[in-house]
Every structure is written in structure tokens, then in C-alpha cells.
N, C-alpha and C positions, 0 to 999 in steps of 0.2 A: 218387474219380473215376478211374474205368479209364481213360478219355479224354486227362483230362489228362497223366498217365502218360505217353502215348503220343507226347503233341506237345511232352514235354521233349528237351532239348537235352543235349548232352554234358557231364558234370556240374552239372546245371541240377539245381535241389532247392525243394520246396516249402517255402516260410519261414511264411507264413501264407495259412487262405482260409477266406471266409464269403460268405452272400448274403443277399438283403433279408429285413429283419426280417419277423415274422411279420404284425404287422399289417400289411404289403402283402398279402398271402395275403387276411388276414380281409376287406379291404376289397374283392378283388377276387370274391369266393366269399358276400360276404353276401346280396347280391338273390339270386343266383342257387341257395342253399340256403332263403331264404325262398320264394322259387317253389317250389322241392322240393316244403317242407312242406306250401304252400297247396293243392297239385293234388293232393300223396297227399290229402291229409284232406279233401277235397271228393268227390275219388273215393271212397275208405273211407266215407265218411258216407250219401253218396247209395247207393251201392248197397249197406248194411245197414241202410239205414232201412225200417221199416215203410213197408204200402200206405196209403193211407185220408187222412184226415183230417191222422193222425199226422206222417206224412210229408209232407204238404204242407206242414205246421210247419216240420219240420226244412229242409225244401227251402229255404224262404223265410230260417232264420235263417244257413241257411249261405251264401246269396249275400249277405246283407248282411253278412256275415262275409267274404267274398270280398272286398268293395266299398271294405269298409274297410282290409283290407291292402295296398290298390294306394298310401298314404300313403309306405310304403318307399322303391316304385321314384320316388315322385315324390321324395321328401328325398333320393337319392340324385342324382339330377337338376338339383335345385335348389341342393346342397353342390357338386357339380362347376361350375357357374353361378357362384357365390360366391367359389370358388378361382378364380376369370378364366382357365377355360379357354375357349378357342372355337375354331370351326372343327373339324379334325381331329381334334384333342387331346381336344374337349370328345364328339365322337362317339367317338372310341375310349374313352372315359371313363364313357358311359352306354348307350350300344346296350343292352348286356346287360339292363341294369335298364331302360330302354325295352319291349323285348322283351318279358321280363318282365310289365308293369307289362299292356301290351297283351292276352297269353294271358290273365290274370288277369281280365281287362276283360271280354272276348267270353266267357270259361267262367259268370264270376260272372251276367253280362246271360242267359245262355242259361239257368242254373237256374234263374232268377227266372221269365223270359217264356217257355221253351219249351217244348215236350212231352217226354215221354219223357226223365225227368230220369234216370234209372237210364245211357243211353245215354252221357249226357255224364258217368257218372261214370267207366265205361269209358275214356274220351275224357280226361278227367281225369288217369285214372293213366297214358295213355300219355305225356300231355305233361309230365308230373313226370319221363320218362326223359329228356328234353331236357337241359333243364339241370345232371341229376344228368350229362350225361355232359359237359358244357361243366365241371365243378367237377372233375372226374378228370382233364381236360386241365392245367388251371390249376395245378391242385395239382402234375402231374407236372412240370409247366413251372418253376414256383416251384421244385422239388426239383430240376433238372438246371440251372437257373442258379447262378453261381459268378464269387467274385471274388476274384482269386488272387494269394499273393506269391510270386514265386520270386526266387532270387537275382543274379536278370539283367533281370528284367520283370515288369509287372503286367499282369493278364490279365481280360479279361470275357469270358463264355463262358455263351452261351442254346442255347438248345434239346434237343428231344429225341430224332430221328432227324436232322435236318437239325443241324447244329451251325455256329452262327458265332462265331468267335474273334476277339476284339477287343485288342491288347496296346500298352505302351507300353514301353521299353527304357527302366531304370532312372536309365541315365547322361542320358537326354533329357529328365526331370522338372528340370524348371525350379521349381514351387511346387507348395504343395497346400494347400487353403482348406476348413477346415471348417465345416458349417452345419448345428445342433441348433436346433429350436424347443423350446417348453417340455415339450410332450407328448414331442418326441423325448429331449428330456436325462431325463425322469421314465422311459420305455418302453426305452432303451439301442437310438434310431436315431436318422440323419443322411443327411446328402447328403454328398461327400468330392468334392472337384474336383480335377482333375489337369490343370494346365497345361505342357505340353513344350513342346519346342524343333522338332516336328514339323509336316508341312503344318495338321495334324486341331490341332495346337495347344491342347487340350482334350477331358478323358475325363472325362463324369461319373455317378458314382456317387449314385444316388440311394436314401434310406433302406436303407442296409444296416446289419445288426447290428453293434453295438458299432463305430462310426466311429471313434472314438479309441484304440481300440488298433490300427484297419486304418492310421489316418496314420501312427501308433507305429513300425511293423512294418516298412512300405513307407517311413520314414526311415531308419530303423538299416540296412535293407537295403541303401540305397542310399547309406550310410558304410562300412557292410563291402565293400561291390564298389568304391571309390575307395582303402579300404587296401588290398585285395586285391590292384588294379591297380599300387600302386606299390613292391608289395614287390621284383618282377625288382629296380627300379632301387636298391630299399637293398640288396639284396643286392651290386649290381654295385659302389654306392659305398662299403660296408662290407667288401670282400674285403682280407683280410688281401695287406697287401704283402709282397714275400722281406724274408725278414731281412737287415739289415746284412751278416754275416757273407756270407751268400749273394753278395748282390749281390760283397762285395771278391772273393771266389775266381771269378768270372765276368767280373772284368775284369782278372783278376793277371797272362794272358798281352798286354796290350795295354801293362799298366805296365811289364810287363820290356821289351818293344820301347822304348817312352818315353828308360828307362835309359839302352839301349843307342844309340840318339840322342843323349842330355847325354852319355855319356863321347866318343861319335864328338866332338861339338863341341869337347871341353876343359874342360865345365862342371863333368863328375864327373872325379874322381880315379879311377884300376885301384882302391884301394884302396873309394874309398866304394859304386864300381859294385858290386863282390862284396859288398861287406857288405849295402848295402841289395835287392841281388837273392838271398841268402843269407837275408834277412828276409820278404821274397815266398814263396821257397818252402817256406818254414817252415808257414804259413801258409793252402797250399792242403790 
């Protein structure tokens, strides 16, 4: 990621990064590649079928063929219902497959009852570019998402021209809560929660590849940046002191003053003054 690159820091370095498993992708791309198919092959069919009798065959198997694939977008529908999504979450969740389920609806009913079925096969293939180009979006979107370690912070990072950057500073992670259901510990995805010491106080990662080495990663990480922090201070409290030797030749001009004060008083003898200032400067 050139991007990322760019919004590192002064010896900041990427430790680990991944984004959501694949089956985010397949979940989000499957109505929307089953429409594909349904309108190519409805378009294709209608407009190389025979005229006649023949075709009016074909015409009729292929709208009940239609009729029957709108089963998808409703099980799509009905799984996000089931998951207790609602409100927002549950329409951000099925428009697509709505959508979907709708075109299908009005192409399939117009083969069946309308004229000029060739028309709507035309009509057909345009609306299969719909969706093929909602699935190139998706896809590109799912490919420039990222979820990042570096050695200072963890990072969420969407989009494709428009980028928004989401980070938390490594020393602010307070906990991190893993959660694998059965399908995610069998498929290698999770949700990974990040609680800091921040207003936001929570970043979560939902279904991203391999969960358990992302906690892994973003723990170690954040034990090497707290050794890393206090090496200044073992440095400072492990500096070698002067040597003995040192220190005595750096105070030997203050002992010969001393001297010379006990012999002023009477304490020292002429004789022990010189000897033991004799031994001072021996010494330096």
C-alpha cells in the first residue's frame, strides 16, 4: 500500500497487516453476481431463440426460470432478518439483493406477459451491466481496505480515492477481546475489539483474516514499544561510574588543603604532613 507509506511516521515501520476475510467479499458480491448471470442468460436466450412456436417455448421456460431465481435475493433478505439486523444496518444489508430481486421481478413478468420479447432481451443485457459494475466497486473496495500494525499504532484504512484513516496509539490499548464463531475458527476469521484509553474508547475489527495472529502481532508490538521506551532510562541507570581510582585523583587537591588545616591546628606533626602529602602525590 503506497498510501500507507506515505502516512508513516519517522521511523514508524509496518509490523503486520491484513483485511477482511474473503467471505466478506463472497457475501457482499453474491446477489449481485447472481443478477449478472440471471440477465446475461435471459438476454442471451431471448435473443437466440428461434421465431415461432419454438420460441414461445423457450420464452415461457425462461421466465419461469427467472421467477424462480428471485428465491436468492429473498434468502438473502430473510438471513439478514435472522441476524437481528434492523433499521439502517438491515437496509445497508439487503438493498443490493432487494434491488436485485426487483429487476428480476419486472424482466422475468415482462417475458412471460409482454410483446416483443427479443426487446427485453436487449433490455436484459443492459441491466446485467448494473450490477457487474456495483461488483467491481466492491471488489476494489474490499482490495484497498486494510488493517494495519505498525510499531507505534494500529490503523483502519477504507477507501478508494476518498481515504479514511482510522488509528489507535499502541500505548492507549487498554484490552483486546477476541470473537471466532464456529464457521469463523473452521474459515480463519473473527471480529478482534480494541478497547483504549481514548474518547472513541473502542475500534472494531470485524471478520478479518486470521484474528489470532492480528491480537498476536498488535500484542508483541505493544511490549516491544514499552521495552523500547525504557531503554533511555537503563541506559542512564546502568552508566558505568568513574573508577575509584578516578574519583581519588579528583579530589587529591582538596585532601592536601585538609592536611594543611590538621598540621595549621597541631593535629598533624611537620613530619606526618609531608609524609602523608608525599603519599597524595604519588598518587595523582
Amino acid at each position: 500500500m503506497a498510501y500507507v507509506e506515505r502516512i508513516l511516521g519517522e521511523n514508524e515501520r509496518i509490523v503486520h497487516k491484513t483485511h477482511q476475510h474473503l467471505i466478506v467479499l463472497v457475501e457482499r458480491v453474491a446477489a449481485l453476481l447472481f443478477a449478472v448471470v440471471v440477465f446475461a442468460a435471459l438476454g442471451l436466450v431471448l435473443l437466440l431463440s428461434p421465431e415461432g412456436t419454438e420460441g414461445e417455448d423457450i420464452r415461457l421456460i425462461v421466465g419461469l426460470i427467472a421467477l424462480g431465481s428471485l428465491i436468492l435475493p429473498l434468502f438473502v433478505i430473510l438471513r439478514a432478518w435472522l441476524r437481528g439486523l434492523r433499521g439502517r444496518q438491515f437496509l445497508g444489508g439487503v438493498w443490493r439483493a432487494g434491488l436485485a430481486g426487483i429487476l428480476i421481478l419486472v424482466v422475468a413478468l415482462y417475458v412471460l406477459l409482454g410483446p416483443q420479447f427479443r426487446l427485453v432481451g436487449w433490455l436484459s443485457l443492459a441491466l446485467a451491466a448494473i450490477p457487474l459494475f456495483d461488483v467491481i466497486r466492491i471488489v476494489a473496495d474490499w482490495l484497498n481496505e486494510g488493517y494495519i500494525i505498525t510499531n507505534r499504532r494500529v490503523m483502519e484504512i477504507r477507501g478508494i480515492i476518498n481515504k479514511h484513516v482510522r488509528d489507535s496509539a499502541l500505548e492507549k490499548v487498554n484490552d483486546v477481546e477476541l470473537e471466532q464463531s464456529v464457521a469463523g475458527r473452521l474459515l480463519g476469521y473473527g471480529t478482534v475489539q480494541i478497547i483504549t484509553g481514548s474518547d472513541i474508547g473502542m475500534n472494531m475489527f470485524r471478520r478479518i483474516n486470521n484474528p489470532i495472529r492480528f491480537k498476536r502481532e498488535m500484542l508483541n508490538a505493544k511490549e516491544r514499544l514499552h521495552v523500547d521506551s525504557d531503554v533511555p532510562e537503563r541506559r542512564l541507570d546502568t552508566a558505568p561510574l568513574p573508577s575509584a581510582p578516578v574519583l581519588e585523583r579528583n579530589r587529591i587537591p582538596d585532601m592536601l588543603i585538609e592536611l594543611a588545616e590538621l598540621r595549621q591546628r597541631g593535629i598533624l606533626s611537620e613530619e606526618e604532613f609531608q609524609a602523608k602529602k608525599k603519599d597524595l602525590l604519588d598518587r595523582m
